[in-house]
C-alpha distance (Angstrom), angle and dihedral (degrees) to the residues before:
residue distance angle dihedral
X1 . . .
X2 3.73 . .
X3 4.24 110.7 .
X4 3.86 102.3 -110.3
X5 4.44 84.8 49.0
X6 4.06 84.9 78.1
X7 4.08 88.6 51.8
X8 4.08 85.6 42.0
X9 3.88 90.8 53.0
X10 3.78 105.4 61.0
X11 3.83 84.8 31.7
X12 3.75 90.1 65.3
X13 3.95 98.1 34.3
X14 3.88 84.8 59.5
X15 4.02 93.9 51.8
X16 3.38 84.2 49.4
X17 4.09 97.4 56.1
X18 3.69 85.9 40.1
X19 3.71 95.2 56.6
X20 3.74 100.7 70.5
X21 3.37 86.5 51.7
X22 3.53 102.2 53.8
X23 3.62 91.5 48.8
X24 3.64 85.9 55.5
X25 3.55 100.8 55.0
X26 3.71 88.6 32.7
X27 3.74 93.6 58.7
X28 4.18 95.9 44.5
X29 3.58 88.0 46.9
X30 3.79 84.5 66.5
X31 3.41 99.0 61.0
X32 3.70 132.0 87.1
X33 3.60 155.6 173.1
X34 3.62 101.2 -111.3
X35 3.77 135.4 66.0
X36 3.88 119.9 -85.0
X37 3.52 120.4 -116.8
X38 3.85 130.0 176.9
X39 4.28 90.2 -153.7
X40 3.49 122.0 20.8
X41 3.75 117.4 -115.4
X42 3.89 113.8 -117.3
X43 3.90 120.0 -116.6
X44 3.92 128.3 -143.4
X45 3.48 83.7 -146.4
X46 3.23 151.0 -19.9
X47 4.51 149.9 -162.4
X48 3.70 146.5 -178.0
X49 3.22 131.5 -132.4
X50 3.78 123.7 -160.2
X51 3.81 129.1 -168.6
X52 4.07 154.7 106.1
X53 3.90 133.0 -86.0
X54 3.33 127.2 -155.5
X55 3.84 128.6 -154.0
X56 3.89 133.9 -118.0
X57 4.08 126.4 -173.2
X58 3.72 115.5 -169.3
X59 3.45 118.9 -127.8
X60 3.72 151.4 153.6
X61 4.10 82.0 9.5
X62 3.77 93.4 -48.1
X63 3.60 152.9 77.3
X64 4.35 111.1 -102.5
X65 3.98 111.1 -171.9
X66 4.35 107.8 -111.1
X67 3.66 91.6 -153.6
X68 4.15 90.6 -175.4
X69 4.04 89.6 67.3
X70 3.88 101.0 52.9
X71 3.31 110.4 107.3
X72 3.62 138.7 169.9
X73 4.06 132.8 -112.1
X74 3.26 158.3 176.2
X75 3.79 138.2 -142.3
X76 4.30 136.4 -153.2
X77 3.97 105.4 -167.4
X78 3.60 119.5 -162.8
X79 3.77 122.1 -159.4
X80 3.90 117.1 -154.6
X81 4.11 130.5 170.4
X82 3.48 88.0 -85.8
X83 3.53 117.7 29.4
X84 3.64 139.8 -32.9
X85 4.25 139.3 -88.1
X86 3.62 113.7 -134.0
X87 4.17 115.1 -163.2
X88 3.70 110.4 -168.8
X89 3.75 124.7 -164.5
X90 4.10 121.9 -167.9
X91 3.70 135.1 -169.9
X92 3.83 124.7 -175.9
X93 3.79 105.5 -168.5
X94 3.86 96.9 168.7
X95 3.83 105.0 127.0
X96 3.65 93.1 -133.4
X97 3.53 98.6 46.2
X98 4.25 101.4 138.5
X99 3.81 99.6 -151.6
X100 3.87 96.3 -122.1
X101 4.00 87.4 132.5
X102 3.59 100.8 46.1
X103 3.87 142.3 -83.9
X104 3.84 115.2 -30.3
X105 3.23 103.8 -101.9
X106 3.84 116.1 43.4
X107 3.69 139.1 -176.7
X108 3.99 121.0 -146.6
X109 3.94 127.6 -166.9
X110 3.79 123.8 -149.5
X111 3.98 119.2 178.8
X112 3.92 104.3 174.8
X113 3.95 120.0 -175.5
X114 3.52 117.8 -156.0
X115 4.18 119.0 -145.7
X116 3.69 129.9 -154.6
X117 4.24 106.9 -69.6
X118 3.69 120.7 -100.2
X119 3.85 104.1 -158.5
X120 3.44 112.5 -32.1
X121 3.80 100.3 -31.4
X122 3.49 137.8 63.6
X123 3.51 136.9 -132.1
X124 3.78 121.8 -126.4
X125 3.50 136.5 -154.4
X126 4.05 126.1 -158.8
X127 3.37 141.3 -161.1
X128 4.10 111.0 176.4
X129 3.76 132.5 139.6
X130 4.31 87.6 -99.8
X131 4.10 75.0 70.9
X132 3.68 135.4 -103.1
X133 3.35 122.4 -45.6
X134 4.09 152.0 139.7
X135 3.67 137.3 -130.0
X136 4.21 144.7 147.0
X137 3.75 136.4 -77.1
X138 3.55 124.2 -171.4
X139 4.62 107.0 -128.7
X140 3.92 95.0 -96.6
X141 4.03 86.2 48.2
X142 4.14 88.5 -120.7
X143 3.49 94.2 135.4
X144 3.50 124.6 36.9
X145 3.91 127.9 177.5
X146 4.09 121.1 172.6
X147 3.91 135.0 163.4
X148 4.08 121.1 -140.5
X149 3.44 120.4 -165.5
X150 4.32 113.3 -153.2
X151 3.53 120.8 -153.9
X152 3.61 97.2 -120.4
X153 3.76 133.6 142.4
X154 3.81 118.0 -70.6
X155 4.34 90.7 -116.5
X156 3.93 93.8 51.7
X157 3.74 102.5 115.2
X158 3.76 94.2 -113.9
X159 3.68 140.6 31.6
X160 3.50 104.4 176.8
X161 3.93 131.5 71.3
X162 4.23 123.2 -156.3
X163 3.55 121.8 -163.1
X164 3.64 115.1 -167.1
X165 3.74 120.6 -171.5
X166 3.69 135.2 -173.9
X167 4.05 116.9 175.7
X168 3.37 128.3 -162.0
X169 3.74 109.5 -172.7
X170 3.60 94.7 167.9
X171 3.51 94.5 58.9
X172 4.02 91.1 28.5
X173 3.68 96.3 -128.5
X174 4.05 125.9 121.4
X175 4.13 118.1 -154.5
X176 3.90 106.2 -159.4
X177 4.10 121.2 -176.5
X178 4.01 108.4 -169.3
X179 3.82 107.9 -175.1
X180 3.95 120.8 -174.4
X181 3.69 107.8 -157.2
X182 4.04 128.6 160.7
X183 4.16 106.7 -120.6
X184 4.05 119.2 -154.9
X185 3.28 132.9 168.7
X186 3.67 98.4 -23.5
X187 3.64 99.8 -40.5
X188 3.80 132.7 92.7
X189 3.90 132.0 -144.0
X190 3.30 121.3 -160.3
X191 3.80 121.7 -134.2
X192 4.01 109.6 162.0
X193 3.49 145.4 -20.6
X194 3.35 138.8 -174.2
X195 4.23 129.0 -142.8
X196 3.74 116.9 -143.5
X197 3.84 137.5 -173.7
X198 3.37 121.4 175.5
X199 4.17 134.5 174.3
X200 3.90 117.7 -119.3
X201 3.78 119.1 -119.2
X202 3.99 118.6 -166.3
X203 3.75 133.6 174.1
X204 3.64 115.2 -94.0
X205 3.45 118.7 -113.3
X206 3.63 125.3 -130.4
């Protein structure tokens, strides 16, 4: 065996160990929250929205703040023909945040279809990664209430997700309520919810 083989050796048994894990991390770094598209689909238009949550447990018949889940976020909406694509990005940088709602930083998908107005509201359908849902929207999309339902296991203390939304374009704000709250048999428990404002930011118009 020429002299440098015995360097060569380990060299290559250590690629080798490292290659599993490359393709490991390689592979999950792949993956991703939203739907995969080979071309990206045009919007007529579209805004951001940019703001902070802040987290609510009931208990003892009311709602007591949980400072350690608020989080802050950010939002890209999309608007399309027929609806709208809502991509949602969280960060919870209290230091004694527990991890019982996820990672830190999160990303949430919202694809909501709009279909032909009844009255003066429309009806909405939605396809995110809370679940798949439906809800209301009143024609100039100021109010906007929808229901997701997560698949989750039966004894997680909630099965249903609310999103409450008030927009004030005007004033380019957005209040959001988004309760989590176990439904059964007619009746609703409430487990958390979480108050949002955020400030409206639109393209500037030549």
């Amino acid at each position: 065996m020429m002299p440098h083989a015995k360097i060569l050796v380990p060299g290559l048994v250590v690629t080798a160990l490292l290659i599993p894990f490359v393709l490991l991390f390689g592979c999950s770094s792949l993956r991703s929250p939203l739907p995969l598209t080979e071309k990206a689909e045009k919007p007529l238009r579209m805004a951001v929205f940019v703001g902070t949550g802040e987290a609510y447990r009931f208990t003892q018949g009311g709602w007591q703040r949980q400072a350690t889940y608020d989080y802050d976020f950010s939002v890209v909406q999309r608007y399309y023909e027929d609806g709208w694509e809502t991509i949602k990005e969280i960060h919870r940088r209290h230091p004694d945040y527990d991890g019982r709602a996820g990672a830190r930083e999160q990303t949430f998908y919202f694809r909501v279809k709009t279909l032909p107005a009844e009255g003066k509201s429309l009806t909405l359908l939605v396809q995110s990664s809370w679940g798949h849902g439906s809800g209301t929207a009143d024609a100039g999309l100021t109010h906007v209430v929808v229901e997701l339902t997560p698949d989750i296991s039966r004894f997680a203390p909630f099965n249903v997700f609310r999103i409450t939304q008030f927009y004030s374009y005007d004033e380019g704000r957005l209040r959001e309520t988004v309760e989590l709250f176990k439904k059964k048999e007619g009746q609703e428990k409430s487990f958390m919810k979480m108050e949002e404002e955020a400030d409206l930011f639109l393209p500037a118009r030549k």
